[in-house]
C-alpha positions in Angstrom: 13.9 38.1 59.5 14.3 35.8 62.6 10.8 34.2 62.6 11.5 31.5 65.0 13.2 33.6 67.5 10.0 34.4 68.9 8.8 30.9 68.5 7.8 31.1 72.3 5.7 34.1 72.3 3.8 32.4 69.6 2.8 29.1 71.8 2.0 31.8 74.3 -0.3 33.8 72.7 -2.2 30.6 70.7 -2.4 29.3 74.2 -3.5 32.1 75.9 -6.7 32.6 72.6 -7.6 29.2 73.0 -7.5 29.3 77.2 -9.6 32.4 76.6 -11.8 30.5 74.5 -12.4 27.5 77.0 -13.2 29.7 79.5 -16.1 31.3 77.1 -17.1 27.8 76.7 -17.3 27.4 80.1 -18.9 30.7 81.0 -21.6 31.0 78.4 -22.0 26.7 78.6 -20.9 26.0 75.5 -20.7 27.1 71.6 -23.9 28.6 70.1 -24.9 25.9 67.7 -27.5 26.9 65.0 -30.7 25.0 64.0 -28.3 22.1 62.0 -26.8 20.8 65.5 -30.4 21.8 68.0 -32.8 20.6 65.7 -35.5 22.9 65.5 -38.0 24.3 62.3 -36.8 25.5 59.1 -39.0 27.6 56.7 -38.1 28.7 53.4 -40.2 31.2 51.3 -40.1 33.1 48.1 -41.0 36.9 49.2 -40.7 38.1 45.3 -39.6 41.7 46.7 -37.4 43.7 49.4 -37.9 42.6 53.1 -37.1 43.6 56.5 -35.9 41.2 58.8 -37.0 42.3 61.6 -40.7 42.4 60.1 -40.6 38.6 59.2 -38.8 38.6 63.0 -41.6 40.3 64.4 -44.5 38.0 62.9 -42.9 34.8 63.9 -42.4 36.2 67.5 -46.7 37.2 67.4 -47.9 34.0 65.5 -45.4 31.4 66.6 -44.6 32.7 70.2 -40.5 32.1 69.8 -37.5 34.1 68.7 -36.2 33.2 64.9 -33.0 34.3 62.7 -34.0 35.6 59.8 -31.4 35.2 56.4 -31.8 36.2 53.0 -30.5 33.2 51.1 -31.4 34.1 47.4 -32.9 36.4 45.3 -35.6 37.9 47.2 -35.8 34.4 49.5 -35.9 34.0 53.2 -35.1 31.5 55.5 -36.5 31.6 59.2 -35.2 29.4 61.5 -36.6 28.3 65.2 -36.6 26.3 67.4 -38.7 23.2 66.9 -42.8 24.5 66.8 -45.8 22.7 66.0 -47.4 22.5 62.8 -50.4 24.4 63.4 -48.2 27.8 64.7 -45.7 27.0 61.4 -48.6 27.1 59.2 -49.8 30.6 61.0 -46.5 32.0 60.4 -46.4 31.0 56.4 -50.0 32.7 56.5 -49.1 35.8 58.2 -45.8 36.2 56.0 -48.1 35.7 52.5 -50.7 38.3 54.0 -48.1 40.4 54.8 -46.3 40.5 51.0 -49.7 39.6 49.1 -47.9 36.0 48.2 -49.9 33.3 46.5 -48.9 29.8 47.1 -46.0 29.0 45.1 -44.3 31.4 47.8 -43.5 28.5 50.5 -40.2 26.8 49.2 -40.0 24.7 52.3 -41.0 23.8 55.8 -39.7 21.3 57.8 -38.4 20.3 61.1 -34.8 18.7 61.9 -34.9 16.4 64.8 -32.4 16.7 67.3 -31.6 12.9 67.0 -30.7 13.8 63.3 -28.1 16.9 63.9 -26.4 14.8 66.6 -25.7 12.3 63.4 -24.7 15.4 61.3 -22.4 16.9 64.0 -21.0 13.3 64.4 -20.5 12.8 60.7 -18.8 16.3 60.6 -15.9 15.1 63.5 -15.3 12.0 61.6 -14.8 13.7 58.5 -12.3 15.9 59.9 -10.5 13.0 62.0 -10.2 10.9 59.0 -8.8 14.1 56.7 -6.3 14.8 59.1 -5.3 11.5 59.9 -4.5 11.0 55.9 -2.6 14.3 56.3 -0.6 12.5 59.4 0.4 9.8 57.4 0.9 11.3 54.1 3.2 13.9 55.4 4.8 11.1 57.5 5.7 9.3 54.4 7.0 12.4 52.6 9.2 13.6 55.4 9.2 12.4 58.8 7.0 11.5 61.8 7.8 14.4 63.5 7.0 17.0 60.4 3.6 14.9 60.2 2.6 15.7 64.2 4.1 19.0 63.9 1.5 19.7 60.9 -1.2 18.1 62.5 -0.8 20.3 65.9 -0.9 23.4 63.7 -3.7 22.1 62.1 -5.4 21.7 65.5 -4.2 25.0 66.6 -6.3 26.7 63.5 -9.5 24.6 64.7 -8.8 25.8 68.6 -8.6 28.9 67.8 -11.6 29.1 65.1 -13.8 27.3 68.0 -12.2 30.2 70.6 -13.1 33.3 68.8 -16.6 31.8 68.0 -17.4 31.0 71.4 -15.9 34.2 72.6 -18.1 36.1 70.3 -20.9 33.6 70.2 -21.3 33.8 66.4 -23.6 30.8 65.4 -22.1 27.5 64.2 -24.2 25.4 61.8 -23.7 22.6 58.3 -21.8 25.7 56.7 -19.0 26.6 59.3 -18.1 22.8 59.5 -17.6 22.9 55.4 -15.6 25.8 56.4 -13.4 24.6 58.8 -12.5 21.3 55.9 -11.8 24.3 53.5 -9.5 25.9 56.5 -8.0 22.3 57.1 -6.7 22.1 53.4 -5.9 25.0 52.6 -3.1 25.5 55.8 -1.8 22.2 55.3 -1.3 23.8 51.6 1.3 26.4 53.4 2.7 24.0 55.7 3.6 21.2 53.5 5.6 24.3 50.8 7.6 25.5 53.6 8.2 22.0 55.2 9.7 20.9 51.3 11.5 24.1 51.5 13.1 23.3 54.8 13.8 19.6 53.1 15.7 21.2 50.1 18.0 23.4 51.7 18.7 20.4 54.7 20.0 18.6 51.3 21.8 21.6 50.4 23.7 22.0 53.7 23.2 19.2 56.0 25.8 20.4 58.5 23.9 23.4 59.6 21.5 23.8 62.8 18.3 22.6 61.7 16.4 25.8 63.5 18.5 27.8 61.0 18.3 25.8 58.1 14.1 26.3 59.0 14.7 30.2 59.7 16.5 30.5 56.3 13.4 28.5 54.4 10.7 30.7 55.9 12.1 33.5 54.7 12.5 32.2 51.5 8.9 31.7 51.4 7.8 34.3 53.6 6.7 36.7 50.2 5.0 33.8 48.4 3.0 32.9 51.0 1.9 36.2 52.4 1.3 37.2 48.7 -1.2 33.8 48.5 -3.1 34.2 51.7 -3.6 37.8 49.9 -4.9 37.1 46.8 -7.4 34.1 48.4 -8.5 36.6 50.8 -9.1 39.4 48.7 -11.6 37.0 46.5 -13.3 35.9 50.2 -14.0 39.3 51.0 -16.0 40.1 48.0 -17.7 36.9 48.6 -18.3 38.1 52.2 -19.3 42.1 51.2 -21.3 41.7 48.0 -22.5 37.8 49.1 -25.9 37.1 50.7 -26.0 36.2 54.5 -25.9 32.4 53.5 -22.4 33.0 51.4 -21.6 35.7 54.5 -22.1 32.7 56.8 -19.2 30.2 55.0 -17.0 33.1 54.1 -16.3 34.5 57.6 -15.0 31.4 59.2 -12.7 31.0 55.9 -11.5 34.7 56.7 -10.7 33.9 60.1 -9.3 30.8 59.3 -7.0 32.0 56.1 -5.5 34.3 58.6 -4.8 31.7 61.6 -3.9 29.3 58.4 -1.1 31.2 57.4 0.1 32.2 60.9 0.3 28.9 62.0 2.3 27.7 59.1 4.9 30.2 60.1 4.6 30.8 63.1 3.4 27.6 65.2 3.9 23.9 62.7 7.5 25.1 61.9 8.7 26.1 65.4 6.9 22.8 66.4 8.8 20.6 64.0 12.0 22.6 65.2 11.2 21.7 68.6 10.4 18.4 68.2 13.4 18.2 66.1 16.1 19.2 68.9 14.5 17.5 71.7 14.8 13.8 69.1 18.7 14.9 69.1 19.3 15.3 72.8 17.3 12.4 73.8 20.1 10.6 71.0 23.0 12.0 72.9 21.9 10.9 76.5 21.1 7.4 75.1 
């Protein structure tokens, strides 16, 4: 297989997902951010038996006078999530739920509010954790091959966050604490895959120095092309369980991980080598007209 013939309809089509995805942005005015970035009131409480949502829904909407999401996070345990309301209607909704189930109580878990000032912090500690992660990626795979491997890696590693950010503000999925541990999880896991073809691209330049470097590439993808597939398999078939059998909590961190396993190992192929290839022939003609 010629992977890298199509190298171009690859930029394409990322380009034209995460263009698609900007104009989302722009259309709906931004990415639907969950009570962890807003701010807003949290209440936790232990129900002790089967639930509808949509009754727990229903009683916030009557006691509380605002729309909620409404998760099972444990055995038998809900959390309801709002925007930020006073104490007196929180309390009226923790009533109304324990009237409702006959709950004594030990039932309420937790109740608290997140201030908006504080989620701003925690969306600002989440970009710094991922700027510093992939600039330690930058210079690590700088140092183990070359400069241009490292910003190669690093654009494919932006590509997967693009394109993660797209489809969620296409579909307006929420994004909260647990996508962002996600997206780290995505981060290292494709710069797995990209660093195993990028040696294998190293070994056979050793081997045969004299040949194009897109073929040399082209002949190391396909050398790896069954392992990798075979890994993003195996990891995927263990984060769909996660994601079928899982509670809406463990639903919440494994969807973005399925998404992003899958753009993961595209990109690896399909965009961070063809960008090293690229940046490799243009370094070579800019040699020849100097």
């Amino acid at each position: 297989m010629n992977i890298l013939k199509g190298k171009k309809v690859y930029f394409i089509l990322s380009a034209a997902i995460i263009l698609i995805g900007l104009i989302a942005y722009i259309i709906f005015g931004g990415l639907n951010f969950g009570l962890d970035f807003t701010g807003g009131t949290e209440i936790r409480m232990n129900i002790g038996q089967e639930f509808n949502n949509d009754d727990i829904s229903s009683i916030v909407k009557d006691n509380a006078g605002v729309d909620s999401l409404i998760q099972k996070t444990g055995n038998n345990e809900v959390s309801i999530k709002t925007e930020e309301i006073e104490t007196e209607k929180r309390d009226a909704v923790v009533n109304a739920v324990k009237e409702k189930y006959a709950l004594d109580e030990t039932s309420l878990l937790e109740a608290t509010n997140v201030s908006a000032s504080a989620s701003k912090q925690l969306l600002t500690d989440a970009l710094k954790a991922l700027l510093i992660a992939v600039l330690c990626m930058l210079v690590y795979i700088t140092i183990r091959f070359d400069f241009r491997s490292g910003l190669a890696a690093v654009l494919g590693l932006l590509h997967n966050v693009l394109v993660l950010l797209a489809i969620y503000a296409v579909t307006r999925m929420q994004i909260n604490s647990t996508f962002v541990a996600a997206v780290l999880t995505i981060v290292g896991y494709s710069i797995n895959n990209t660093i195993i073809i990028f040696d294998k691209i190293r070994e056979n330049r050793k081997l045969n120095r004299r040949a194009p470097f897109e073929e040399v590439s082209g002949t190391a993808l396909n050398q790896v092309l069954t392992r990798t597939i075979n890994a993003s398999i195996t990891t995927l078939a263990t984060i769909l369980a996660l994601y079928i059998l899982g509670i809406d909590s463990i639903r919440e961190f494994s969807l973005p991980i399925i998404i992003g396993v899958l753009i993961g190992t595209y990109s690896s192929m399909c965009i961070a080598t063809p960008l090293w290839v690229v940046l490799n022939d243009k370094m070579k003609k800019r040699k020849k007209h100097a």
